[in-house]
N, C-alpha and C positions, 0 to 999 in steps of 0.2 A: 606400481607405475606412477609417475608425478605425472601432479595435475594437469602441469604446464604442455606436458607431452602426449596427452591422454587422448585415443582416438576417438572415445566412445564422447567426451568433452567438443573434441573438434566437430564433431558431429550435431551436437547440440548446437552449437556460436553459429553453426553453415543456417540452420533452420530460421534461424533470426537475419542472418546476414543475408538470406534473400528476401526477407522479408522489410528490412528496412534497407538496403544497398549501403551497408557501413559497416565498419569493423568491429568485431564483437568479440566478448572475453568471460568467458563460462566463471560463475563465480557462487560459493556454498550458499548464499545467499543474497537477495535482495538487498536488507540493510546491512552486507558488509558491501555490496558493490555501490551502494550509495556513500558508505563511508568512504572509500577507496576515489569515488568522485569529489567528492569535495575537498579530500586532502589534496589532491590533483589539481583541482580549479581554483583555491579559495585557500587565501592566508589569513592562519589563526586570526583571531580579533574581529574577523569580518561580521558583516552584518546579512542577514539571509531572508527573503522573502518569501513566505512562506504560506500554507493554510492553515487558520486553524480548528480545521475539520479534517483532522488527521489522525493514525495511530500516533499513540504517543512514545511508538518503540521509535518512529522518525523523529518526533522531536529530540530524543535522545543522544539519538545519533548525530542530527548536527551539532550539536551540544559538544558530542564527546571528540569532533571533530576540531573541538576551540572555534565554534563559531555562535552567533548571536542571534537567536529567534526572531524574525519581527513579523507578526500576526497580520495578514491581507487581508481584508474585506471582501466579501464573497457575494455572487449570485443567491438570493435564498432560491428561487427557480430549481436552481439544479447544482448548487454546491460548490461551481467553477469562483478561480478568480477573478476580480472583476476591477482590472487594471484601471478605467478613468477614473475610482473610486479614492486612488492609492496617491495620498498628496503628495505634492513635487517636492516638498522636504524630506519626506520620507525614499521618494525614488534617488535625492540626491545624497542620500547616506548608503544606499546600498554597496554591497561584493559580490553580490548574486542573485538570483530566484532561483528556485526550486518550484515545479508545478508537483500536483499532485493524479490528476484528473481522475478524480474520485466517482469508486465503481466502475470506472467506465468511461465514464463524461468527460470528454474531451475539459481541459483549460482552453486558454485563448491561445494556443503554441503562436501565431503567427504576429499577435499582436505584440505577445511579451517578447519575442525575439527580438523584434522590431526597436522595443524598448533599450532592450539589453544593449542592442550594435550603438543606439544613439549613447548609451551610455560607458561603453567599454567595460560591461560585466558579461561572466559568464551565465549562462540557462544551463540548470541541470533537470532532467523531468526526470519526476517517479512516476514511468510508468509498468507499476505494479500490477493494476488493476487495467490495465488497457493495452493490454498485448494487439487487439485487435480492431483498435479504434482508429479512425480517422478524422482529422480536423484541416480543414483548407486543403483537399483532396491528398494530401499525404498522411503516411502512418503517425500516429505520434511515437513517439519517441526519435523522429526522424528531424527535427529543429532544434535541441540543444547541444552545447558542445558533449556532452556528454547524457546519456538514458540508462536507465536499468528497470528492469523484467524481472518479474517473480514467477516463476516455474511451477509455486507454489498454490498458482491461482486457478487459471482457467485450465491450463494441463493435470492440476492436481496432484504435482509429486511431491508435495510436501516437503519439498526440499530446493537450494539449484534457485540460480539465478543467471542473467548476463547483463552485462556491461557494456553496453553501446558506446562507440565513440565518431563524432566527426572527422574528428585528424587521426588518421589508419601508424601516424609514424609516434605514438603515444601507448601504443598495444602494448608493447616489450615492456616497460615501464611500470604500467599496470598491471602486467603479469607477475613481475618482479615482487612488485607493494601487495599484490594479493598473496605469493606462497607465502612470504612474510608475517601476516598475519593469521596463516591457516595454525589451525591446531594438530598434532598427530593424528591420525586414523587409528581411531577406536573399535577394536573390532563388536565389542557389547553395545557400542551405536550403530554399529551395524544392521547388527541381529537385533536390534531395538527396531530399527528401521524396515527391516524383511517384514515384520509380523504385526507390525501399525496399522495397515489395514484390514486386518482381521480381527485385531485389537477394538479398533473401532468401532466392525460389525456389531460385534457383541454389548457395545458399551451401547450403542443407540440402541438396542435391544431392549437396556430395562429402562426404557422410557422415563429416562429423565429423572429418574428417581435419587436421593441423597446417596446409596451406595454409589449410582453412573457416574456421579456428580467425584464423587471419591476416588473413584479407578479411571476417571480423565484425566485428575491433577497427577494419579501416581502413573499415569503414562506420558504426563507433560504435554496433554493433549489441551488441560485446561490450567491455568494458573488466575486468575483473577478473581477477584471476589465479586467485581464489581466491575461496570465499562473501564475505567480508568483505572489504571495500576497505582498505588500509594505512592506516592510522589518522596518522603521522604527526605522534605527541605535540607534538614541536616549533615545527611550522607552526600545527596545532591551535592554541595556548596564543597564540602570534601571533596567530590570527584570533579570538581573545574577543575579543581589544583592541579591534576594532572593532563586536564587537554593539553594538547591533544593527544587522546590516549582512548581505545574501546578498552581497556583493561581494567581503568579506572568505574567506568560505567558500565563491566559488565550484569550488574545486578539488574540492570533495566533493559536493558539491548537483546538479552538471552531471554528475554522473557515470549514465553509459549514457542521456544524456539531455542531448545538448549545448543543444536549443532549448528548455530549460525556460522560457526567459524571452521569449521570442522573437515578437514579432508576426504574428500568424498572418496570411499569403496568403489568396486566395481558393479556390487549390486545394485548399490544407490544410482553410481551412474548409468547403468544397464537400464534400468527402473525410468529415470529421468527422459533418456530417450525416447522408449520406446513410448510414454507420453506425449513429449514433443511431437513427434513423427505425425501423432493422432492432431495434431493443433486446429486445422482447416477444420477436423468434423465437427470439433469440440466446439469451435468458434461459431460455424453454422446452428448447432442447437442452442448454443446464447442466443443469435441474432430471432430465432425463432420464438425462443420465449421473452425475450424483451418483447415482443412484436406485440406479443400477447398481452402482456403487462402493463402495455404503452395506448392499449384498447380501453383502458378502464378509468375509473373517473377519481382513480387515485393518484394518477400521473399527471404529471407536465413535461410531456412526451418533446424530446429534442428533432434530431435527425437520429436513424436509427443506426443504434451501434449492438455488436456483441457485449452486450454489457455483462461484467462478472456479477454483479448485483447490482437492482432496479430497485431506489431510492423511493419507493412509491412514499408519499406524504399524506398521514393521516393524523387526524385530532387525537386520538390516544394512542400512542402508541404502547403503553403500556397493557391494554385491554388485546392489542391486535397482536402482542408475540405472545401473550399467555392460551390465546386461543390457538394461534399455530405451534406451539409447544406440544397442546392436544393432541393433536395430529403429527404430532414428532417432526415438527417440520423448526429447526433450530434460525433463530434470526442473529449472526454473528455481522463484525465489523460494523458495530455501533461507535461514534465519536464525540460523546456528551459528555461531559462539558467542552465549548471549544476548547483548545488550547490556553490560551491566553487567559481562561476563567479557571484552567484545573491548574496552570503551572504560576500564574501572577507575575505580576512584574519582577519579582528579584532574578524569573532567567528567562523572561521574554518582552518584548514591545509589545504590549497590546493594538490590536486591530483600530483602527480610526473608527470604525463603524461597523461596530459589533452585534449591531442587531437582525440584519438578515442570516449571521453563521449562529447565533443563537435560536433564534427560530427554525433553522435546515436543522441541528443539531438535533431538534426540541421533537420534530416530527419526522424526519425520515425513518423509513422505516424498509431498508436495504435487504431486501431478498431474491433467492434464488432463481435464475430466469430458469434454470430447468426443471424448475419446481411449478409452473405457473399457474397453469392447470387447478394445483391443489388449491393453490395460497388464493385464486379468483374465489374457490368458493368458499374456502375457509371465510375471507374477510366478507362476503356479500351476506353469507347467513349469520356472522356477528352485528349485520349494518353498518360496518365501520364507517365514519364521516370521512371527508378528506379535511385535509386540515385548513384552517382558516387564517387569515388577518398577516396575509404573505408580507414582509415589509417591503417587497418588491412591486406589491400593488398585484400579485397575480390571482 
């Protein structure tokens, strides 16, 4: 069955499309349906606004887009951009923003919008991590001309994304740009994909040990060595050559995520649903343990959202995931070094005022709100501090 025509698909875009009131477009993944946006919004050459307190599979992505980084200054508070920070030369070179709203945490959707119309650029938000957030009483992903959704977050299908859009007569278009870059249906990714979660059980079983650590990478569950993937200047400067193009960069874009592009089965999409479906419950156990999370004196608690993870900020964090390791409680979606520090100027603008995303960078310490419970006591009987010498004065 194509994609394009796929019920169990249709089914998925309906969940989100009442959820944000706009047209939506089921897509293998997050970062191709961000790809897919910006080829849509954004002519090659352009310049993008961005965070640099990101995965660095998104920086790649606009990258491979044929577009140009340029590093925002950020909240240290809670990670957001922090748009009067972002100087008028810089706002008058832009093609775009892209929000991120990391973890959870709303951006300023209403402000940068605002920005964007005076300026004649489009807003794309990734929101990834914020299926279920709200900012100026509407959803986010509900202000740029274009959103996308990871499937893979708060639903948990490890797979599957959508593609929001403002203008409903743009759909067919980006349906078109999407089969186009899908890859065939694999049926051994398939069946790779059936038994992942069982795969998994066992892997957190041997408690983190160098063999777990070995049968993650040989299930593509883990690929890094380290927070940041090897950057690879040399290959890098090669793959501009062919922006825009994911083909060229797919070394860096597939990374922990070999089916980005991949035509999704009926299991995968069977699987994806039936997640979806589950989203409200899902969402209310986030909001529940953020709540918790947001109690402790490791937070600087916003308004409350379901957050995918709670950025609590503490002075070591190095001492604080090795003790939650203990307890098998994994701290992923770490973003150290920013951007701008791990990639350097030859393929991005460095941030204007780089030191409060250096400091979030330094201390957060992003974990699981349906974990919360553990992770209070875990970090109370290590004494962990919170962390200090906010550049934000907090």
């Amino acid at each position: 069955m194509a994609l394009a025509t796929s019920g169990r698909a249709a089914r998925i875009e309906d969940v989100l499309r009442r959820r944000l009131g706009r047209e939506c477009l089921y897509v293998p993944s997050c970062r191709t349906g961000l790809y897919l946006a910006l080829r849509r919004w954004c002519a090659p050459g352009g310049r993008v606004l961005m965070s640099p307190v990101n995965d660095d599979v998104i920086f790649f992505v606009v990258l491979a887009a044929g577009l140009r980084p340029v590093q925002a200054p950020l909240r240290a508070q809670d990670g957001s951009i922090d748009p009067a920070a972002v100087p008028d030369a810089v706002w008058g070179g832009l093609s775009a923003v892209l929000t991120t709203n990391l973890y959870g945490n709303p951006d300023p959707a209403p402000e940068l919008r605002a920005r964007c119309d005076e300026l004649g650029i489009p807003m794309v938000e990734d929101a990834a991590h914020a299926v279920g957030s709200l900012v100026g009483g509407r959803p986010v992903g509900s202000f740029g001309d274009a959103s996308v959704f990871s499937l893979s977050k708060h639903p948990h299908a490890r797979t599957g994304g959508v593609l929001s859009v403002a203008d409903p007569t743009v759909r067919g278009e980006l349906a078109r740009a999407r089969d186009e870059l899908l890859a065939p249906r694999r049926p051994a990714a398939e069946a790779a994909y059936a038994v992942r979660p069982y795969a998994e059980a066992v892997v957190r079983g041997l408690r983190l040990t160098p063999a777990a650590h070995a049968t993650m990478r040989l299930l593509g569950m883990q690929e890094r060595e380290s927070i940041r993937m090897p950057l690879r200047p040399g290959e890098l400067k090669r793959a501009m050559d062919t922006a825009p193009s994911l083909t060229g960069f797919d070394p860096w874009v597939r990374v922990d995520m070999h089916d980005y592009r991949l035509t999704p089965g009926t299991q995968r999409l069977r699987r994806v649903e039936r997640l979806t479906r589950r989203l409200d419950r899902t969402l209310a156990a986030h909001r529940a343990g953020t709540e918790m999370l947001y109690a402790t004196r490791w937070a600087r608690p916003g308004p409350l959202q379901p957050l995918f993870r709670v950025p609590l900020l503490v002075e070591d964090r190095d001492a604080a995931i090795a003790a939650l390791a203990r307890r098998r409680i994994t701290v992923g979606y770490l973003y150290d070094p920013p951007l701008d520090d791990y990639a350097g100027e030859s393929f991005t603008d460095p941030s204007p005022s780089p030191a409060p995303a250096r400091w979030f960078a330094r201390h957060a310490l992003p974990v699981d709100p349906l974990r919360a419970a553990e992770v209070v006591a875990v970090l109370t009987a290590l004494g962990a501090e919170p962390a200090r010498g906010c550049p934000d004065g907090g």
